[in-house]
C-alpha positions as CSV (number, residue, x, y, z in Angstrom):
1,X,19.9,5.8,-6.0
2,X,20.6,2.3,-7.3
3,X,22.8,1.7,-4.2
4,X,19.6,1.9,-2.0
5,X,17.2,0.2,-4.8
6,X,20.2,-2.6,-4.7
7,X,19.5,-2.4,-0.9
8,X,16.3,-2.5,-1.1
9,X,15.8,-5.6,-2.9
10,X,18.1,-7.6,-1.0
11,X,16.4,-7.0,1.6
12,X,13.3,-8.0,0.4
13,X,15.3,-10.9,-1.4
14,X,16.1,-12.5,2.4
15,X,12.9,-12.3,3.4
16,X,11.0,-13.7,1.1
17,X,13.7,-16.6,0.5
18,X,13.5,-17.1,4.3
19,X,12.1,-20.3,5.8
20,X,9.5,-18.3,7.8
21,X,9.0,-16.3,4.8
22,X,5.6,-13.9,5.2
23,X,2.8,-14.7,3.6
24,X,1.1,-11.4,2.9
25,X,2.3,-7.5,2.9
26,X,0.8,-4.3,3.5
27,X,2.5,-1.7,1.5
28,X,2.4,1.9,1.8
29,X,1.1,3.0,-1.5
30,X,-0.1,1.5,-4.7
31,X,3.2,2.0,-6.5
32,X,5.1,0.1,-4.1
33,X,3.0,-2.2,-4.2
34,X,3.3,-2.6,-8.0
35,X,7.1,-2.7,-8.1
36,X,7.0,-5.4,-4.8
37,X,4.6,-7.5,-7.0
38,X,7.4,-7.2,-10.1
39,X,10.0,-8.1,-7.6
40,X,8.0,-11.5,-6.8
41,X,7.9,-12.0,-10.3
42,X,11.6,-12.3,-10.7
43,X,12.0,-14.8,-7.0
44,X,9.4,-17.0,-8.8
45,X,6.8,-16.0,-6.8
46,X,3.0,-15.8,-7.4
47,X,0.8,-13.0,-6.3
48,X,-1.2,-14.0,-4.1
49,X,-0.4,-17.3,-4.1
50,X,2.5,-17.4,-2.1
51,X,2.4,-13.8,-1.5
52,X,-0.8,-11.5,-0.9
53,X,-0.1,-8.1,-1.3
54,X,-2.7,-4.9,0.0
55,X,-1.6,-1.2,-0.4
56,X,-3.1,2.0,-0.5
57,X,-5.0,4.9,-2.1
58,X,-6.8,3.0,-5.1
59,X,-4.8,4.6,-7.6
60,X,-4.8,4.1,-11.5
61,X,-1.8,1.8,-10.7
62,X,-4.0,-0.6,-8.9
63,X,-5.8,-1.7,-11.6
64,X,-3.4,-1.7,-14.1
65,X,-1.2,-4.8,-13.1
66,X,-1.9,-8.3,-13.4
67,X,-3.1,-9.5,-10.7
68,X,-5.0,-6.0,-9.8
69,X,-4.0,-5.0,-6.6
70,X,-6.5,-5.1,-3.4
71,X,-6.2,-1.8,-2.2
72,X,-7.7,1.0,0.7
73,X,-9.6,3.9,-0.7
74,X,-8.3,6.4,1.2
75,X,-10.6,9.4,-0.1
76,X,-7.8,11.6,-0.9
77,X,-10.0,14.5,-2.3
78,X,-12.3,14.7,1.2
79,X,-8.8,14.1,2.9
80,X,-7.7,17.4,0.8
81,X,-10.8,19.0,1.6
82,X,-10.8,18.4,5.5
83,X,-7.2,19.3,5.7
84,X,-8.0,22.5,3.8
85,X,-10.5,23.9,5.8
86,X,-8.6,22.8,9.4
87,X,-5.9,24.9,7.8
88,X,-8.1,28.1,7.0
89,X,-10.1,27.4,10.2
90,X,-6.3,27.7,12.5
91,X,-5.2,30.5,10.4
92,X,-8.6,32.5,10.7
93,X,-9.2,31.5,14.6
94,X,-5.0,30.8,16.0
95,X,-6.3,29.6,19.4
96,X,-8.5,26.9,18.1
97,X,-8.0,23.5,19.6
98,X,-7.0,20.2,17.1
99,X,-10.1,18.6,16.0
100,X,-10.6,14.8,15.0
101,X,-11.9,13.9,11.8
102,X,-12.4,11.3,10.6
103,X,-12.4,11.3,6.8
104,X,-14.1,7.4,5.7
105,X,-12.7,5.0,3.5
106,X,-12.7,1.5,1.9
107,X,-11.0,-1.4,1.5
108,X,-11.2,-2.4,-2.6
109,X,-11.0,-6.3,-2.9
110,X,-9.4,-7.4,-6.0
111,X,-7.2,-10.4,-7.6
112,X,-3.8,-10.1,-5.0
113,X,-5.1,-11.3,-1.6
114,X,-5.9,-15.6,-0.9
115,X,-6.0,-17.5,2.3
116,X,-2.2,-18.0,3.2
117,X,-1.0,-20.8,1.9
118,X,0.6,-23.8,3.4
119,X,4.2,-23.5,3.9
């Protein structure tokens, strides 16, 4: 495991001490976005000064680190609920078709997005 967290932060180590380094990243989940903002921290850079971060699913996480993270509500318990009943639905009727649903959610502005800055 440290062999790919060693991995993965040289990776993220050449790209952010690129020349055409990015200005903002969309990350999968809060937590990864949490441990990418601690990662910044140590490169000497500032969220979201030089880097704006957005991830997902509005978790406890989010709003526990300085800066609190802007994040998309994903609605996990409707997402549960949906899934749930799609799954008794197939199982009770087999030769039902897919159906597309589309379960809402929301983007929660808070301190790690800015304009870009100039580079």
């Amino acid at each position: 495991m440290d062999a790919l967290n060693d991995a993965y932060e040289e990776t993220l180590k050449a790209l952010f001490t690129a020349p055409d380094r990015p200005t903002a990243m969309l990350v999968s989940d809060d937590i990864l976005a949490v441990v990418l903002e601690q990662f910044c921290g140590k490169l000497g850079l500032r969220v979201p000064k030089d880097l704006s971060i957005v991830s997902f699913n509005n978790s406890l996480f989010s709003r526990i680190t300085s800066p609190q993270l802007t994040t998309v509500d994903v609605n996990p318990y409707q997402l549960g609920m949906e899934a749930a009943s799609q799954t008794i639905n197939h199982i009770e009727n087999p030769n039902l078709l897919a159906t597309k649903i589309i379960v809402p959610h929301r983007l929660i502005q808070r301190e790690s997005c800015c304009p870009p800055p100039e580079i």
